[in-house]
C-alpha positions as CSV (number, residue, x, y, z in Angstrom):
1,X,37.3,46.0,36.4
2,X,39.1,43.9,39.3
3,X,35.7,43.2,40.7
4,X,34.1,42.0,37.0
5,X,37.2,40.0,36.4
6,X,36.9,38.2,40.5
7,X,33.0,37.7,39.6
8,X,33.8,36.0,36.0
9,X,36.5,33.9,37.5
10,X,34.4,32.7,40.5
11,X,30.8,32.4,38.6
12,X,32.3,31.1,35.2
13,X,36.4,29.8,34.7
14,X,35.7,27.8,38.5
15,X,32.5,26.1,37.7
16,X,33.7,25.3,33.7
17,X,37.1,24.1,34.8
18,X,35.6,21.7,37.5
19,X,33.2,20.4,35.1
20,X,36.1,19.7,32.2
21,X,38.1,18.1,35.3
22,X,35.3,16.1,36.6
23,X,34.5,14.8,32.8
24,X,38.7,13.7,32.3
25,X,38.4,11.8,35.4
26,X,35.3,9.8,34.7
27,X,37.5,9.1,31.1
28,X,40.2,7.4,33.1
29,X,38.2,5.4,35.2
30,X,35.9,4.2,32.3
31,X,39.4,3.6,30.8
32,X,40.6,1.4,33.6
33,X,36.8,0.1,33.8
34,X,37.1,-1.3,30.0
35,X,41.3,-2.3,30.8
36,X,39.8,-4.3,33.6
37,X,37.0,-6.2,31.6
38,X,39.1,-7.0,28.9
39,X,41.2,-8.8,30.8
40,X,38.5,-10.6,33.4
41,X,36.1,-11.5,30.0
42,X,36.4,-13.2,26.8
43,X,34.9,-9.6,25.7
44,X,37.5,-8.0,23.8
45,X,36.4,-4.0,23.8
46,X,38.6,-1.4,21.6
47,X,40.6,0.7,24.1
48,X,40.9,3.4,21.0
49,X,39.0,6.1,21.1
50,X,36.6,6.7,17.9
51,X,36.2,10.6,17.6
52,X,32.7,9.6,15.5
53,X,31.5,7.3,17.9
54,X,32.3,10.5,20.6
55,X,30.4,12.3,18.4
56,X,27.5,10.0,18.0
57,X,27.2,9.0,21.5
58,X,27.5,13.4,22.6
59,X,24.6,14.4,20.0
60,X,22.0,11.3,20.8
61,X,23.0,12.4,25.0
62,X,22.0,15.7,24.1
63,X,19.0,15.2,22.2
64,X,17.4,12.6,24.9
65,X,18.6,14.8,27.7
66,X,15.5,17.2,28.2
67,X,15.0,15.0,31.6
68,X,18.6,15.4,33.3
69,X,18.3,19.0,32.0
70,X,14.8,19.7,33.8
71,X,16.2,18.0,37.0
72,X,19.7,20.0,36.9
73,X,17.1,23.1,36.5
74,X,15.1,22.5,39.6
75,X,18.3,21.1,41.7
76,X,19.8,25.0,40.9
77,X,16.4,26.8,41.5
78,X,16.3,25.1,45.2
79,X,19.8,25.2,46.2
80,X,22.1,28.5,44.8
81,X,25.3,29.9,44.9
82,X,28.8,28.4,43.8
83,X,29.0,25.8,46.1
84,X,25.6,24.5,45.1
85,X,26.6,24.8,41.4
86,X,29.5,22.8,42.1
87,X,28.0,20.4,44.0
88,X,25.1,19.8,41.4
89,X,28.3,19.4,38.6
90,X,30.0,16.9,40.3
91,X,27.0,14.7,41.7
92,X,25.0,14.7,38.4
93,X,28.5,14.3,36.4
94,X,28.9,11.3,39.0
95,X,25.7,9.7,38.9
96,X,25.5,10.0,35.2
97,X,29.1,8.7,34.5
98,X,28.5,5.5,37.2
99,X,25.3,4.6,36.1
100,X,26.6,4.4,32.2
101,X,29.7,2.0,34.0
102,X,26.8,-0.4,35.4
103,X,24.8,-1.0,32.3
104,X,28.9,-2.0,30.7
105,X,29.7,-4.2,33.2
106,X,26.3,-5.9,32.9
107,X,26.1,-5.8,29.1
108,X,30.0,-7.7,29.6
109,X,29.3,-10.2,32.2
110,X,25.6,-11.0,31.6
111,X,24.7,-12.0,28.1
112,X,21.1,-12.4,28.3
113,X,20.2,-9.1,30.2
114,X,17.2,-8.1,28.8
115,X,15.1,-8.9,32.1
116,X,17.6,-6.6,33.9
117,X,17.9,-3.8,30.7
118,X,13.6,-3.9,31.7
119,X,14.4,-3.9,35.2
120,X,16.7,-0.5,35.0
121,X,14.2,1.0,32.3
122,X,11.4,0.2,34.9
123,X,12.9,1.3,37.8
124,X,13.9,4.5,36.1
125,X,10.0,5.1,34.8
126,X,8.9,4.9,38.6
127,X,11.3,7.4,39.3
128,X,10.3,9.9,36.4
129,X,6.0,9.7,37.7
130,X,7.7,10.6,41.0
131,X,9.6,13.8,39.8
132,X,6.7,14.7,37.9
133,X,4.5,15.0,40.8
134,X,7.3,16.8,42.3
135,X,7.2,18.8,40.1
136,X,3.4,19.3,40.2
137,X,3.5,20.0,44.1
138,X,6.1,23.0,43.3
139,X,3.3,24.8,41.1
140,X,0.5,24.3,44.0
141,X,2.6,25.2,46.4
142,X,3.8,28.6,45.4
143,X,0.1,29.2,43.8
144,X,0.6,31.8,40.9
145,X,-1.5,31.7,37.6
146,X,-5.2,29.9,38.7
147,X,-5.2,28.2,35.4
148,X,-2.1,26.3,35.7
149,X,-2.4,25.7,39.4
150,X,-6.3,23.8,38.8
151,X,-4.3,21.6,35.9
152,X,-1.7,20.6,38.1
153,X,-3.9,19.5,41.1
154,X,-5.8,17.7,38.5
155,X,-2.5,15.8,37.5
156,X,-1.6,15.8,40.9
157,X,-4.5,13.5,41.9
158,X,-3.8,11.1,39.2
159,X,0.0,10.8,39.8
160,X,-0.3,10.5,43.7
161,X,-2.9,7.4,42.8
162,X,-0.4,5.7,40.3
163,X,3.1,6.4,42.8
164,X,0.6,5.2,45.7
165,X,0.1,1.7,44.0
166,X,4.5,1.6,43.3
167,X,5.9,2.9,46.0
168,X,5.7,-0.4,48.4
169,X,8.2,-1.1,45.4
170,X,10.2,2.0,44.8
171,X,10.8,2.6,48.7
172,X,12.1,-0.7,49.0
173,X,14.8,0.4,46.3
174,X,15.3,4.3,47.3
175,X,14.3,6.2,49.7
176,X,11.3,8.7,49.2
177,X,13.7,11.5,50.5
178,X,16.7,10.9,48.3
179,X,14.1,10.9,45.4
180,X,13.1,15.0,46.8
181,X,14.2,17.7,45.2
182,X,15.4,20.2,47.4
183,X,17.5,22.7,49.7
184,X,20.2,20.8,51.9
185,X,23.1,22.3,53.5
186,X,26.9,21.0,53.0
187,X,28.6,19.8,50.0
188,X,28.7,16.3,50.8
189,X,24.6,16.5,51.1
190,X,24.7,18.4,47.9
191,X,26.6,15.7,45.7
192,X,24.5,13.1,47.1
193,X,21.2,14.7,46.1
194,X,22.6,15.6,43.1
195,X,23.7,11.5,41.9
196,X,21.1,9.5,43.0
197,X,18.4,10.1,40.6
198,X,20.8,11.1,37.5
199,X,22.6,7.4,38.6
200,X,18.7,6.2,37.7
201,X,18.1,7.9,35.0
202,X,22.2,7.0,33.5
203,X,21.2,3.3,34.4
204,X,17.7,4.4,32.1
205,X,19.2,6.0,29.4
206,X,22.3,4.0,28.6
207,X,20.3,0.8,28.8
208,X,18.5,2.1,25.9
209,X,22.0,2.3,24.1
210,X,22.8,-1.1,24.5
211,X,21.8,-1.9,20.8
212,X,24.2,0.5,19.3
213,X,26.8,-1.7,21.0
214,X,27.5,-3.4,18.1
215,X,27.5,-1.1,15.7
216,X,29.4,1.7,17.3
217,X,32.8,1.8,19.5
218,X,31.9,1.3,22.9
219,X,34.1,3.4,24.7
220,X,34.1,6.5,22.0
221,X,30.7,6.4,22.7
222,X,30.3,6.3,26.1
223,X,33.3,9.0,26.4
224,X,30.8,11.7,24.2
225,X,27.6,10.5,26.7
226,X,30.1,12.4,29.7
227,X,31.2,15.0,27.5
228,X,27.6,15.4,26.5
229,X,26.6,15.7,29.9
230,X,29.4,18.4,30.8
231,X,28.2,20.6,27.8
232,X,24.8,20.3,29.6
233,X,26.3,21.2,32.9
234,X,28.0,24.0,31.8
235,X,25.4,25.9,29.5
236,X,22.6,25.5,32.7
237,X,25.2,26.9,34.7
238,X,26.3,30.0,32.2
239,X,23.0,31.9,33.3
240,X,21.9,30.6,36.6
241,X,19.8,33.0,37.1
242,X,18.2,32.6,34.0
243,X,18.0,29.1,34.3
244,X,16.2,29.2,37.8
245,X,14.0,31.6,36.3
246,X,12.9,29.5,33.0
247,X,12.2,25.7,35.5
248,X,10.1,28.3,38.5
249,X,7.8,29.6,35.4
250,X,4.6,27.5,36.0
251,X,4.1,26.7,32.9
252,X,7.9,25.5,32.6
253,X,6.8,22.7,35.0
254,X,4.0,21.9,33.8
255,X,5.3,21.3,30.8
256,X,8.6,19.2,32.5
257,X,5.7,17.0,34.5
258,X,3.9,16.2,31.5
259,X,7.5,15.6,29.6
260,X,8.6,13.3,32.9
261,X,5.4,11.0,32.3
262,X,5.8,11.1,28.5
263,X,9.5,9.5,29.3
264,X,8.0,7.5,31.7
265,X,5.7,6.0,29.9
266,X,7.8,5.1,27.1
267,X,10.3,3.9,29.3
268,X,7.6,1.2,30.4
269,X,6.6,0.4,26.7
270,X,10.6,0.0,26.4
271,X,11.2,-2.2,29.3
272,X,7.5,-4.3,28.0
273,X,9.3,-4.7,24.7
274,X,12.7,-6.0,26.1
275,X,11.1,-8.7,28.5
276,X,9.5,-9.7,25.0
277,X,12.7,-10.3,23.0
């Protein structure tokens, strides 16, 4: 019983209690973030906290987070144990949480942002065609069912020809490697493969919120987007092995590269349409 109890402790009450702590400390400093805009801008952004807006902004995170939840997948199936599932927590809850504070501060300071809004959203789009072929080059790699390895090659091919023509543009922005999904030693390597592409995808995602801006409290919402992303977090992390096991299926991802250029391709329609307006 002493053993069970030392195993729930260190698999489960360590991992959820650093992700809750994480989550409070990204509140504060999107608290101080907001304290400091108010009083550098004419903006004037309500400091109280809107439990409906939290709710609104936690259910549309969770809905739309089928990409951060395929990444945070295939992060665990490459590097395991605690210290891994602590360091994925704390990058991705990083990466996610800073990226939501830059679109703010350029939503604040630069009025007419939609060329930058279709910058992030285009950037972001490069990055999801990359972790789809990824993705692809995990299925060919460790061979399995014949049927799903002949579709991936043949997705393969096309996605090595469309990242071929970006990359000149991508590399000049981030590094191929930081882009890899894969094993790395040391913590500090861990939370820093774990926040630059969620800081991407954050950039991506909350960039598509900016409308609700003015229809919804700002700061309730972006406070249910963390604890949206902690939720995430912690139910990935409550059956690790299960978890690895669902994102190494083959046709798990297959389906996550085919979801990767769905989101990518709408992120490009999106960005097409705000470089319109």
């Amino acid at each position: 019983m002493h053993l069970i109890n030392n195993k729930i402790i260190r698999n489960q009450v360590i991992p959820i209690s650093v992700s809750i702590v994480v989550c409070a400390i990204l509140i504060v400093i999107l608290y101080i973030e907001l304290l400091t805009i108010n009083s550098l801008s004419a903006e004037n952004i309500s400091l109280q906290l809107s439990w409906p807006a939290v709710l609104v902004g936690m259910t549309i995170y969770l809905k739309t987070s089928v990409d951060f939840a395929i990444l945070i997948g295939r992060m665990m199936s490459k590097n395991k144990g605690l210290k891994a599932r602590l360091g994925i927590e704390v990058g991705t809850a990083l990466g996610n949480a800073l990226g939501t504070m830059a679109v703010l501060l350029v939503w604040v300071f630069v009025k007419q942002v939609n060329w930058l809004l279709a910058l992030m959203v285009f950037i972001a789009s490069l990055v999801l065609l990359r972790l789809a072929q990824d993705s692809l080059e995990d299925i060919i790699r460790n061979g399995g069912d014949k049927a799903y390895d002949k579709i991936a090659k043949k997705l393969d091919r096309g996605l090595k020809f469309i990242n071929q023509i970006f990359d000149p543009v991508l590399s000049k922005i981030i590094p191929s490697q930081a882009l890899k999904i894969r094993t790395v030693t040391g913590f500090g390597a861990l939370i820093a493969l774990s926040f630059t592409v969620p800081f991407i995808l954050g950039l991506d995602d909350f960039a598509g919120y900016v409308p609700l801006f003015n229809v919804v409290n700002v700061f309730g919402f972006a406070v249910g987007v963390f604890i949206g992303h902690m939720i995430l977090n912690i139910f990935l992390f409550a059956a690790p092995s299960k978890t690895i096991a669902i994102v190494k299926n083959p046709a798990i991802s297959l389906a996550g590269s085919i979801v990767f250029v769905g989101l990518a391709i709408w992120g490009l329609h999106e960005a097409y349409k705000l470089l319109l307006h």
